[in-house]
N, C-alpha and C positions, 0 to 999 in steps of 0.2 A: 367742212360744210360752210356756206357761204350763210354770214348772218345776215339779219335783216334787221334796220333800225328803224324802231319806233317813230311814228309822227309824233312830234313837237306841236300843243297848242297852246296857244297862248292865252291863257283866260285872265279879261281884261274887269281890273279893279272893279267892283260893285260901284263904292263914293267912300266916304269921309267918315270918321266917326271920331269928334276933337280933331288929336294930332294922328290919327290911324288911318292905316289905309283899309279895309274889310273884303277880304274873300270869305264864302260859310265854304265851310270845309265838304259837304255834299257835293257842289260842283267839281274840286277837284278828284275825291273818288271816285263820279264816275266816269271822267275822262279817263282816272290811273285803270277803273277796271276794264274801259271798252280797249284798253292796251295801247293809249295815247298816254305823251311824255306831257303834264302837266307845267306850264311855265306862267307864274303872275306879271301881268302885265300891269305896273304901278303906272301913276299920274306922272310923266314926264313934260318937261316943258322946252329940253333939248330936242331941235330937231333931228341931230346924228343920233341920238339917244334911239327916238321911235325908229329911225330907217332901219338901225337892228335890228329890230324886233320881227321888223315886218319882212328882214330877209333870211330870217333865225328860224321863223315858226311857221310850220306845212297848213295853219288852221287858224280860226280865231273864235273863241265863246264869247259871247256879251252878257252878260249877267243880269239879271233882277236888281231893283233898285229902288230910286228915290222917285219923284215925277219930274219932268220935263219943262224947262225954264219955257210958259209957252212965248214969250219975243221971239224966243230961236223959231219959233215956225210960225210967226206972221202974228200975234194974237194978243189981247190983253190977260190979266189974269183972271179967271170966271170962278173960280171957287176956293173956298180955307181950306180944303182939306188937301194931304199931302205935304209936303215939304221941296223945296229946289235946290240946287248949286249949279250954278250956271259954268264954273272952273270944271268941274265933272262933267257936264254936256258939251261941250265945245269940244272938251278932249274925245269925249266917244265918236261924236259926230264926226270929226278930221280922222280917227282911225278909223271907223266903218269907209268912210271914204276913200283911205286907200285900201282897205284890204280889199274892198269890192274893182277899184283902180287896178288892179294885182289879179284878181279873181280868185284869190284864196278862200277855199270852204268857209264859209261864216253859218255859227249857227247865234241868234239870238232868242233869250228867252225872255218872257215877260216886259220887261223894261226892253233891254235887248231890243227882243224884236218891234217895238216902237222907236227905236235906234234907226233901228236898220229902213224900216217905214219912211220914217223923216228924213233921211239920208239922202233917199231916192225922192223925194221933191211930195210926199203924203203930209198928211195932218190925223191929229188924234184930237179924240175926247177930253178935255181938262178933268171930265169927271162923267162916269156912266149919267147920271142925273140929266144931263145936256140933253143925251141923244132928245130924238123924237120919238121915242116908243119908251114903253114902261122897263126897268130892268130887273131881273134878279136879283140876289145879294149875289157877289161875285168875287168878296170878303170872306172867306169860310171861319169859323169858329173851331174847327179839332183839331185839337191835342195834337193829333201827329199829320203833320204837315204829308202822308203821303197818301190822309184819305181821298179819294173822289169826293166831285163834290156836286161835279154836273156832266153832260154827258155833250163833247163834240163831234159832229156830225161832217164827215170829209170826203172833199169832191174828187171823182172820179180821176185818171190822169193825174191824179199827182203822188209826190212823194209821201205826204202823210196817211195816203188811201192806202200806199201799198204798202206801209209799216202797221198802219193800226185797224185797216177793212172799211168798212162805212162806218164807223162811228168808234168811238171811244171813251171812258167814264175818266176824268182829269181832275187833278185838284183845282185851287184858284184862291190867287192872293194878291188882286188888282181894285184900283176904283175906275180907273182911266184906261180906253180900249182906242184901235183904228177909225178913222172916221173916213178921210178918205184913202184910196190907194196910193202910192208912189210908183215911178214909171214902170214898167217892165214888172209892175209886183199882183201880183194874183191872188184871190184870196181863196182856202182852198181848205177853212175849215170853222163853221160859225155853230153858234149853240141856238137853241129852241126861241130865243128873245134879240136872237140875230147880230148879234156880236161875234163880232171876227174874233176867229182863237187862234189861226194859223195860216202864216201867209209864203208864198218863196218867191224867189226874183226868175223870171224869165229870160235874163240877159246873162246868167252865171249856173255854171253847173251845180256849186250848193250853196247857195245864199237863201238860211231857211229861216223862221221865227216863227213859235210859238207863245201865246200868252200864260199858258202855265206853267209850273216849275218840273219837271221829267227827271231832274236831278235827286227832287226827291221821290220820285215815284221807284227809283232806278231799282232798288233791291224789291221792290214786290211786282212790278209790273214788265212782263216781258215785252210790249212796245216801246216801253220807254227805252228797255237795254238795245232792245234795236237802233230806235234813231238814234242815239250816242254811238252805235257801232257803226251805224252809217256814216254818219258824221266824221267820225276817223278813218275810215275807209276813205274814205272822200279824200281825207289832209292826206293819209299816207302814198296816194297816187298824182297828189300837187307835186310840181318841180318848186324848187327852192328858185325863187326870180329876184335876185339881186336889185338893190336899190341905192344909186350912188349918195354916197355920206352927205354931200354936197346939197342932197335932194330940201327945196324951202317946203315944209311945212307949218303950217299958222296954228299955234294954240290961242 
């Protein structure tokens, strides 16, 4: 019987914590349960180091996180809350940049998908407060990080419609949301106070982001085990595209 190997994804470091680097262990279980090969993806500053990576792994997860240095996308700083690292953003930014250069499955969450956002030439909220409309809390308070918390509502023609139907009950553990789009990125899933929760790239077969966390929704919620399944599905139908060692990349 002819075997079949796992797609390899690469889930790429959260940030910093002192001298650590921090993955929460929820991301990588539900990559190992959607039957993807989980591989962390640390802070390198070799560039032969990342071209590995990037011709190792069928997939790429971007993780939840800290906020977004706003200089890197045009801005001064508008509010105290949150925290930055600009060493952590540059890195994620240069890897979302080639995985998407690649067209390898990306799924981004939370943070992530603000990654992914700004990548493609968008801008975000420094802080819900900004917008022009009133907001929600969008901070949830329970205990188990896989309550619902709000309910998102998704457009027609896309990917999140046909995993989750028109609408979806989601946790949420952001202060900073989309503000505008990035090229080729569609927005395809926003709640009652119109905040984007979920957006995909038009230019690549899966290049997806959600503002919630699905990782932990993953053992009670059968949409969530879907888009991870998808998501893997996706990497394990990637071809492996070679990238010469030689290749310059700027952290």
């Amino acid at each position: 019987m002819e075997s079949i190997t796992k797609p390899v994804i690469g889930i790429v470091f959260c940030g910093f914590s002192d001298d650590r680097l921090f993955v929460p262990f929820s991301y990588i279980q539900a990559i190992e349960k959607s039957d993807g090969i989980p591989v962390i993806i640390p802070y390198l500053s070799d560039a032969d180091s990342l071209s590995s990576y990037l011709s190792i792994c069928d997939g790429f997860l971007f993780c939840g996180g800290d906020d977004i240095t706003p200089e890197l996308f045009g801005e001064e700083l508008q509010t105290d809350h949150g925290t930055t690292d600009r060493k952590t953003d540059q890195f994620h930014l240069t890897l979302m940049q080639k995985v998407l250069d690649f067209h390898l499955p990306v799924l981004g969450i939370c943070r992530g998908m603000q990654v992914l956002n700004l990548t493609l030439g968008g801008t975000i909220y420094q802080d819900l407060s900004l917008r022009n409309r009133n907001s929600f809390n969008h901070i949830q308070r329970s205990l188990d990080r896989s309550d619902p918390c709000h309910t998102v509502a998704f457009a027609s023609h896309s990917l999140l419609y046909e995993i989750c139907g028109n609408s979806c009950a989601v946790n949420s553990y952001h202060h900073q949301c989309v503000k505008t789009l990035g090229k080729h990125i569609k927005m395809t899933g926003i709640t009652s106070d119109g905040v984007i929760e979920s957006i995909e790239s038009t230019g690549h077969t899966f290049a997806v982001g959600v503002q919630w966390h699905p990782e932990c929704m993953y053992t009670n919620c059968e949409a969530m085990r879907r888009l991870f399944d998808q998501f893997v599905r996706k990497a394990a139908g990637a071809k492996h595209l070679s990238l010469p060692l030689s290749a310059s990349l700027k952290l």
